[in-house]
N, C-alpha and C positions, 0 to 999 in steps of 0.2 A: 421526565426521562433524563436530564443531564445534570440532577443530583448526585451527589455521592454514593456511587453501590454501597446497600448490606450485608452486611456480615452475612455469607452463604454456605450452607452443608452441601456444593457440587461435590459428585463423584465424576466429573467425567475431568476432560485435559483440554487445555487453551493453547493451540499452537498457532502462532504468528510465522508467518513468508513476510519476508522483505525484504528489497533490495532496489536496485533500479529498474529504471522498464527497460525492458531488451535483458533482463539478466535470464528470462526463462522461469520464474518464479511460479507466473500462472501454470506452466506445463507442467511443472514437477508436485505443487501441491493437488492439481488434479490427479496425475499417477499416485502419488501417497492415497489419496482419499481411497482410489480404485482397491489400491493392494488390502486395505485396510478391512473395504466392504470384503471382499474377499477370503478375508480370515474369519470372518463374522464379527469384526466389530462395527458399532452404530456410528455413523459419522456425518456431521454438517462440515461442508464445503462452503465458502459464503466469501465474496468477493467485492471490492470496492466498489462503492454505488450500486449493489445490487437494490437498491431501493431505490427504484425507477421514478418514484412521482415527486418525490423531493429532487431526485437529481436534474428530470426534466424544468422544476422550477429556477433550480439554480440555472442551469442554461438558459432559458429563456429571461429572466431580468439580469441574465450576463449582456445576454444579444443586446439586449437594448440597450444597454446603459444604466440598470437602473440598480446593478450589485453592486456596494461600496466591498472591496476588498475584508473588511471583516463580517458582512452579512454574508459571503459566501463561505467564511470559516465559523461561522455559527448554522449556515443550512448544513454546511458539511458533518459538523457536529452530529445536528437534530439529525441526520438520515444515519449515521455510524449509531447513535444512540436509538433509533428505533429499531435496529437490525439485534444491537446488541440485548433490548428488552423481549421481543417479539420472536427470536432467532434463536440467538446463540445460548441468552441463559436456559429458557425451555430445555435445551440440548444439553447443554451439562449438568443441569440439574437432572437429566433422565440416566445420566454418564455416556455418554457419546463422545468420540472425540471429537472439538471443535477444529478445522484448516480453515483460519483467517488472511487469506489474500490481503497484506498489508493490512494496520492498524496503526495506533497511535504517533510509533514516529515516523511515518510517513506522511500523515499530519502537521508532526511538529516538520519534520524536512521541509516539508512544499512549501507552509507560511512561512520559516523562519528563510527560508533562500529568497524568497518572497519579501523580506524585511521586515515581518510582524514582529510583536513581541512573543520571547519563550510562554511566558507567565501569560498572556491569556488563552494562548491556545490550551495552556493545559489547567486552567481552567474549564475552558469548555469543553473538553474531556475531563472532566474527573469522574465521568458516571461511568468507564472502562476501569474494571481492575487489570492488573498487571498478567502476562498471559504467563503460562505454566513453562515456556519453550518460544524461542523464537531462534527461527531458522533466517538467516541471512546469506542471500545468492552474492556472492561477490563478485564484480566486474567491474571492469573498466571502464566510465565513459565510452572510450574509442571502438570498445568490445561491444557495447551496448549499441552504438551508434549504427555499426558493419551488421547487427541482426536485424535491428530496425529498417535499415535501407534493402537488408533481403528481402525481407516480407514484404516492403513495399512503397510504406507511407511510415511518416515522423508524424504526431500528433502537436496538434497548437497547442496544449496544456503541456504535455511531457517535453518541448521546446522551450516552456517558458519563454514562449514570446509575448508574452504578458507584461513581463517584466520592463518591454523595451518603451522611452520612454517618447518616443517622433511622432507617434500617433494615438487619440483614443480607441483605448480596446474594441470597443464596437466598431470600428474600421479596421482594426487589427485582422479582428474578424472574419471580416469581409472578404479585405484581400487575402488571406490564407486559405479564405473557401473559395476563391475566386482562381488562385494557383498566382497569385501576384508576387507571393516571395518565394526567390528563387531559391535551390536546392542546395546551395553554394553555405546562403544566410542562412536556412534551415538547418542545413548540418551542423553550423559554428553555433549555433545559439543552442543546440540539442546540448554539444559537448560541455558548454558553456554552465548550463543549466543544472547537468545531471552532475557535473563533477560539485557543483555546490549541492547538492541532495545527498552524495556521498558523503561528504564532510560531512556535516549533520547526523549521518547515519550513524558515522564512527563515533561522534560525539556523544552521542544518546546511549548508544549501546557498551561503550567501553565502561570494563571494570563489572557488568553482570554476568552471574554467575548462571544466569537461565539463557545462553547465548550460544549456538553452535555457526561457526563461521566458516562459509562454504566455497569452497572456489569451484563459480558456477563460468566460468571459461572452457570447464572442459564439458567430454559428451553429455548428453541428455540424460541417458545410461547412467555413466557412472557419477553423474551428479544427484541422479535417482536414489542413487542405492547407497551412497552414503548419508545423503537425509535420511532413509527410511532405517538405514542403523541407528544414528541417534534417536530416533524416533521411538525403534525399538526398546530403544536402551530404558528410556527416559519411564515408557510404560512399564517398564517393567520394574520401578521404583530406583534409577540411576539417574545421576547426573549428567546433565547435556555436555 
């Protein structure tokens, strides 16, 4: 599965959401998909780690200790690459539109803030061809931060508190499920974190010509509908 893709006669369209967490990314590729069914076109919806039993693994030889930092970007791989054999080609080769909730550089973002190398992450993606459209929610850390805290809870992974380096992860862990770091470190490590995931984003994506750049700051609404204009555009044999 994490060979090089073939050469494929797909009729359908590869669109990529990306951005940060807290930009609203999941909410508006799920509206896209709605409006889309809606019209009568075919569409897979398909979202990061939707492929439950590889990710429950990754977690659990996280818990314990027992993931070195590049076997969890080689399970991360296997489970993006079984979604994209089993899933999304199926789907485009029928022509359905595919909305991929994050792909590859959000990959490359998380190792490379992470400190991996560029060059092997994309190596273990090269079984992803390049998507037809990628829609990037734009925000702020700080923007990101103030949605994340409305809903509720900051995540230990979208914290990168992984990253820090006073404790092993597997205690990391603990205290984070235990409510041991306070909300203060939580916040500074989120901002911390996510502004180096941005950088990376820009990096990856500047200079593509399949890239429409969205200032997802403002409403839900009208961040909606100008995705689903490029969208439009794009099926309809335009440039993003």
């Amino acid at each position: 599965m994490l060979k090089p893709p073939t050469p494929l006669d797909k009729r359908g369209l590869l669109v990529v959401g990306e951005g940060l967490d807290g930009s609203g990314k999941t909410e508006v590729m799920r509206e896209l998909a709605r409006r889309l069914r809606d019209r009568g076109r075919g569409v897979l919806l398909t979202n990061w780690n939707d492929t439950v039993e590889i990710y429950n693994i990754v977690q659990e030889l996280t818990a314990t200790g027992e993931a070195t930092p590049e076997l969890r970007i080689l399970l991360g791989a296997a489970e993006r690459a079984a979604r994209y054999r089993y899933e999304i080609l199926p789907a485009l080769e029928r022509g359905d539109v595919v909305l991929a909730n994050k792909y590859v550089v959000s990959a490359l973002a998380h190792a490379c803030a992470r400190g991996h190398e560029r060059d092997f992450v994309l190596r273990a993606y090269r079984f992803a061809p390049p998507p037809d459209l990628t829609l990037y929610f734009d925000v702020t850390p700080e923007v990101a931060l103030e949605r994340k805290l409305a809903r509720g809870s900051i995540g230990f992974w979208e914290s990168g508190l992984d990253r820090r380096s006073d404790s092993p992860l597997d205690e990391l862990i603990r205290r984070y499920d235990r409510g041991g770091i306070s909300g203060d470190d939580l916040s500074r490590s989120f901002v911390e974190f996510q502004s180096s995931l941005r950088y990376v984003h820009m990096v990856e994506l500047e200079g593509s010509a399949a890239v429409a750049r969205i200032d997802a700051s403002r409403s839900l609404a009208t961040v909606v509908e100008e995705a689903f204009g490029v969208l439009e555009g794009v099926l309809a044999g335009g440039a993003p």
